[in-house]
C-alpha atoms as one frame of an Amber mdcrd trajectory, in Angstrom:
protein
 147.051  78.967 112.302 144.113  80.800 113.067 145.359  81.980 116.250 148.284
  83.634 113.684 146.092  85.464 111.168 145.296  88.241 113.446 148.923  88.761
 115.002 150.327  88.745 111.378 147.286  91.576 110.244 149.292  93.913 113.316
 152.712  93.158 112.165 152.107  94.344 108.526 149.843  97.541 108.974 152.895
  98.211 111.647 155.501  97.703 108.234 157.145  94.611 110.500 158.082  91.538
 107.973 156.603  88.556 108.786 159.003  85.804 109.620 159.367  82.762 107.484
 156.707  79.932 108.069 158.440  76.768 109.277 155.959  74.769 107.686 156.785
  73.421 104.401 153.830  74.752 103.196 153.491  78.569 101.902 153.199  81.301
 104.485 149.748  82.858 104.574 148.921  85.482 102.251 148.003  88.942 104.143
 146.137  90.682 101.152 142.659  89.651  99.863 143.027  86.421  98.209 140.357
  85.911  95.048 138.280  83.749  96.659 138.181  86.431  99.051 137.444  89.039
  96.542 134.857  87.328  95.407 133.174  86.408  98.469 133.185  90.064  99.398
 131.963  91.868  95.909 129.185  89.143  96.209 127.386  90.016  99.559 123.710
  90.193  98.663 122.408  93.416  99.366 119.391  93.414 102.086 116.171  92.124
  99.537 113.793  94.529  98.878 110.762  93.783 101.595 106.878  94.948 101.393
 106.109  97.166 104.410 103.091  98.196 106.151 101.670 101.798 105.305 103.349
 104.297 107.918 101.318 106.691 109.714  98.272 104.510 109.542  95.602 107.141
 111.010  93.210 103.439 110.861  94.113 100.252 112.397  92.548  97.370 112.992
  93.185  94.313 114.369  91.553  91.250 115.142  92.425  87.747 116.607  92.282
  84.103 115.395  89.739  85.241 112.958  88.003  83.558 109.919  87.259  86.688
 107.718  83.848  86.998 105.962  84.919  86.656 102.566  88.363  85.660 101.864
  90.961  88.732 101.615  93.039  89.097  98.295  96.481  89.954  99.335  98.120
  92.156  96.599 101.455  93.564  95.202 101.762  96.123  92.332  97.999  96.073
  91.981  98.250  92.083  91.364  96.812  89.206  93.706  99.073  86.852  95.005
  97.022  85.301  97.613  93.745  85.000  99.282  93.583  84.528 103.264  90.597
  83.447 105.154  91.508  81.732 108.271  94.675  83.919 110.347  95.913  83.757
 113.986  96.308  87.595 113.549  95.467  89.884 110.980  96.111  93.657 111.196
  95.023  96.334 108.569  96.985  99.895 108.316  95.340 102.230 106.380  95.339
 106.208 104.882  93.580 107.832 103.182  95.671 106.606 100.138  96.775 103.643
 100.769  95.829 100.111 102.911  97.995  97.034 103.773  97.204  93.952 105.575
  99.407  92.249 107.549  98.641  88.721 108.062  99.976  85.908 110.338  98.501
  82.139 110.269  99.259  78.429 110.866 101.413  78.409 107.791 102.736  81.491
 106.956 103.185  85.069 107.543 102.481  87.634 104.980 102.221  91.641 104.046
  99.859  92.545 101.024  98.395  95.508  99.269  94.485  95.579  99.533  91.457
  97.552  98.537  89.136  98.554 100.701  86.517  97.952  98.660  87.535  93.545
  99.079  87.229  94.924 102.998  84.307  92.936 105.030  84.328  94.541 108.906
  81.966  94.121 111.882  81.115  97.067 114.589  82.172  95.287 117.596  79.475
  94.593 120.066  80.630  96.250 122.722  81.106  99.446 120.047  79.792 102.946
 121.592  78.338 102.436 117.650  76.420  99.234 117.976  73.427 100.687 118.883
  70.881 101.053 115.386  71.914 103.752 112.995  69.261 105.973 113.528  67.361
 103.633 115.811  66.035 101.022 112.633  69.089  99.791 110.937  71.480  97.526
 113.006  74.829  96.740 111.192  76.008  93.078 111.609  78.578  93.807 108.065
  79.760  96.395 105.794  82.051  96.969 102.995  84.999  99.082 103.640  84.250
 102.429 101.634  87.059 104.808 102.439  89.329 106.362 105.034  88.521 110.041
 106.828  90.749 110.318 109.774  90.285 107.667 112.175  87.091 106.142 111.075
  85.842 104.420 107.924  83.006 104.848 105.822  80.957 101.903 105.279  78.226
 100.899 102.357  75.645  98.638 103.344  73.617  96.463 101.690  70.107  96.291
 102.705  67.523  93.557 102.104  66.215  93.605  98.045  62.631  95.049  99.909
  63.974  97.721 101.808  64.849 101.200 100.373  65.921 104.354 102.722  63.896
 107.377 102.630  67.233 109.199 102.802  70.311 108.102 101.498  72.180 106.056
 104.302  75.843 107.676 105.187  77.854 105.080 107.794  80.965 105.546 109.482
  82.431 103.770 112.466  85.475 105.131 114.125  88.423 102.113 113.096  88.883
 100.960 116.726  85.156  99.742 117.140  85.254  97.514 114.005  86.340  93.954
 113.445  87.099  91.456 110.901  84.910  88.964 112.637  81.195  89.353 113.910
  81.068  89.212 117.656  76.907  89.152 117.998  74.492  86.389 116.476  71.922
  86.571 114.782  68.781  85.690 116.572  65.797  83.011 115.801  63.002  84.477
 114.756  59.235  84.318 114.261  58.610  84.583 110.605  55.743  86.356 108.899
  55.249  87.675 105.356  54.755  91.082 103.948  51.963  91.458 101.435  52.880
  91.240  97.916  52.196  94.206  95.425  52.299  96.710  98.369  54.882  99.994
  98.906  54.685  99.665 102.956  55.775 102.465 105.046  58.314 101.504 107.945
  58.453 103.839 110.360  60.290 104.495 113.600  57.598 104.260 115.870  54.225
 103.850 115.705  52.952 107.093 114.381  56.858 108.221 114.090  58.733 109.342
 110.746  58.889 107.118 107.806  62.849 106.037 107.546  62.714 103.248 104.583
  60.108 101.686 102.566  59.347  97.789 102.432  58.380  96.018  98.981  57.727
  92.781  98.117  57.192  92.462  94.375  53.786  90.773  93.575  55.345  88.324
  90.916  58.660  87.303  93.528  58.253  85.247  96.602  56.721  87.099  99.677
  59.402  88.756 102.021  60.187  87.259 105.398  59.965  89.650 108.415  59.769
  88.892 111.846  56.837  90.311 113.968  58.617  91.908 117.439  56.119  93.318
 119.379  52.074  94.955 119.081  50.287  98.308 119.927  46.799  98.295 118.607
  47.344  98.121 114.814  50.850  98.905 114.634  53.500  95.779 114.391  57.030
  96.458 115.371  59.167  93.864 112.720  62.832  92.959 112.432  64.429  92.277
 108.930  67.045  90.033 108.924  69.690  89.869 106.504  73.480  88.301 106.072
  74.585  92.007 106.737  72.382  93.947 108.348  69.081  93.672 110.967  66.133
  96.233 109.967  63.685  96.993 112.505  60.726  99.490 112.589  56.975  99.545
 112.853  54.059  98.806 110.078  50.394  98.770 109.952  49.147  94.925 110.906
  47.102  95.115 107.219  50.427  94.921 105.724  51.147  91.511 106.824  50.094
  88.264 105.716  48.799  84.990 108.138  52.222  82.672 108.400  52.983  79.851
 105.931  55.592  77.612 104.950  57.571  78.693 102.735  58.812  75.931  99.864
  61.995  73.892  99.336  62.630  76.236  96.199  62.610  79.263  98.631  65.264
  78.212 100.903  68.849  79.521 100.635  71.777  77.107  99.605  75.278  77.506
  99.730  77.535  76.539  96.417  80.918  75.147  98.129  83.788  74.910  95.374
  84.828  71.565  94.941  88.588  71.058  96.029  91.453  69.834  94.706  94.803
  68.747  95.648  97.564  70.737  94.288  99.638  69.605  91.943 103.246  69.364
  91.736 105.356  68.001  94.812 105.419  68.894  98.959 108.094  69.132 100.783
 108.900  70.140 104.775 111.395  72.217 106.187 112.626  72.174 109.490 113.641
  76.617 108.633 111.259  79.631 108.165 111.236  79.927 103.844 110.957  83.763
 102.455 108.747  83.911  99.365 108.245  86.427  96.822 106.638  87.843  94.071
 107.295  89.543  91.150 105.107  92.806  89.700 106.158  91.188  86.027 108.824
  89.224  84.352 111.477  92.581  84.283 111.066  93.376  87.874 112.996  92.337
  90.760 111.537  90.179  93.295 109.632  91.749  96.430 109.657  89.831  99.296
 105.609  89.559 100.601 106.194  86.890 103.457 107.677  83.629 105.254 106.380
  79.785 105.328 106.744  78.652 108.632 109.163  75.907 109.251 107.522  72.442
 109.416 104.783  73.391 106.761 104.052  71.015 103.967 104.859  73.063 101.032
 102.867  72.638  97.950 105.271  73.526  94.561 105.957  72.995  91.052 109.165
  72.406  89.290 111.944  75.418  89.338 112.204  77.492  86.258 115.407  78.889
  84.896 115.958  81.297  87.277 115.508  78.784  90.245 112.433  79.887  91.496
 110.197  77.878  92.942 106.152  78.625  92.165 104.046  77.418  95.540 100.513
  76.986  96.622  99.483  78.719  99.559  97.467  75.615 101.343  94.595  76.209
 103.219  94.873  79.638 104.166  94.423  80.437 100.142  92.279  80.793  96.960
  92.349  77.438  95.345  92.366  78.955  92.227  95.843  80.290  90.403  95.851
  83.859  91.783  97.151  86.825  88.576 100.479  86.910  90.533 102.543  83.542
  91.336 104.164  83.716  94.749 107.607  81.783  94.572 110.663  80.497  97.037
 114.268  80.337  95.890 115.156  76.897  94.790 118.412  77.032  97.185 116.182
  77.363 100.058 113.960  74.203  99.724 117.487  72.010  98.532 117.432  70.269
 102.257 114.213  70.335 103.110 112.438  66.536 103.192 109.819  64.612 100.801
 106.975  65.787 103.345 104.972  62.489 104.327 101.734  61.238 102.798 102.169
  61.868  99.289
């Protein structure tokens, strides 16, 4: 029969009759039957997608990366996710507007960002890693804004350190990274004297270009002592973001001690939790989506790779699906609830272990 259908479709836009069927059964109808109808008034549209900004005048891209802080990925000014760990992450960015495209083990996703959320890195090998101004080394910034091709940075110094001139940083896009690419070095601690406004200056006898203080009631200040000439110390300031070095008179530093347990830095890790609801695999890429509010239509932010365990609650009435992000996001319930389309999970497996 099917080899019929198409012969028949020439015979009546020609006007020809078609000849009787010799099957008992009912000729084939040549006009749209309503199944037909319906099939064909019901194509889905293409679903609305999130793009990356056009015209990006700054891009940046970086590699397997584990970002500095973890990146909220947003839609209609509203978090749905926060990525730290990515095989590939790419920001696109104007003046006006920023995007980060992000691919990992487990999914692949477009979001909204601010700048401002933005950790970078110069890159090491950076015409711009040399010190700003020959006594401030950049290891990290926050993104400040976009001019052109480059992108202003604001630093955060160490609590003793204050600029004798307001600090202005920009790196031109292609030097920067999401990950740093030098170490910090070991050191050779000694202590700045407490209760003291200490000149740092760029070389010996050279211009002052910050000013060290280590309040008298506060611990004493860590620096490291570099190099000597005569009475002048050349010291580096290390700090999670930046490396501030410079030279002071020797009376400004104290003999070395060891510091106490209550001085030493800790780091508060979030307890985890599993999350709750059921996990399921499927063998297909899944779209998910979020919604700006209840009245909006869905906008499609990204795809779960096929294979990954999927982390979700129960469908609500309008079969979607909320999910948890895994690994590669905030633990936390993020302001906007990414979802997948209950018809889209209905063959996937129980995923093992649970």
């Amino acid at each position: 029969m099917r080899a019929i259908v198409p012969l028949l479709f020439v015979l009546a836009a020609c006007g020809a009759t078609a000849p009787p069927s010799p099957s008992p059964h009912a000729a084939p109808s040549l006009g749209p039957s309503p199944t037909n109808t319906a099939s064909a008034s019901s194509s889905p549209e293409p679903e609305p997608a999130l793009r990356t900004v056009e015209n990006a005048t700054c891009v940046i891209r970086t590699e397997n990366v584990t970002l500095l802080e973890p990146l909220p990925l947003s839609y209609a000014g509203k978090e749905f996710a926060s990525v730290q760990r990515a095989r590939r992450v790419e920001l696109r960015a104007t003046r006006g507007a920023a995007t980060m495209e992000v691919s990992t083990e487990h999914f692949a996703a477009i979001g909204e960002i601010h700048l401002e959320d933005l950790l970078v890195s110069p890159r090491a090998s950076s015409a711009s890693s040399a010190p700003h101004e020959g006594w401030l080394t950049v290891w990290r910034a926050r993104a400040k804004a976009v001019a052109n091709d480059s992108l202003s940075l604001e630093v955060t110094l160490p609590s003793c350190v204050t600029p004798a001139a307001p600090l202005a940083i920009t790196y031109p896009c292609n030097e920067l990274t999401f990950q740093p690419e030098v170490e910090p070095s070991s050191y050779d601690f000694r202590y700045l004297k407490r209760g003291t406004k200490i000149p740092l200056r760029l070389a010996p006898r050279g211009p002052i270009v910050a000013w060290l203080e280590s309040p008298s009631n506060e611990p004493p200040e860590q620096v490291a002592e570099l190099e000597r000439k005569g009475r002048a110390v050349r010291i580096a300031i290390p700090d999670a973001d930046v490396l501030v070095q410079g030279w002071v008179d020797a009376s400004t530093l104290s003999p070395k001690w060891a510091p106490s347990a209550d001085l030493m830095g800790g780091i508060l890790v979030a307890p985890t939790n599993p999350p709750a609801g059921s996990t399921v695999q499927c063998s297909a890429d899944v779209p998910f989506y979020v919604r700006a509010d209840d009245s909006t239509s869905p906008m499609r932010v990204g795809t779960l790779r096929g294979s990954t365990t999927i982390h979700h609650r129960p469908a609500n009435e309008r079969g979607e699906v909320p999910i948890d992000l895994g690994l590669d996001a905030a633990s936390l319930p993020p302001p906007l609830q990414p979802f997948i389309r209950a018809a889209a999970i209905a063959g996937c497996i129980e995923a093992p272990g649970r």
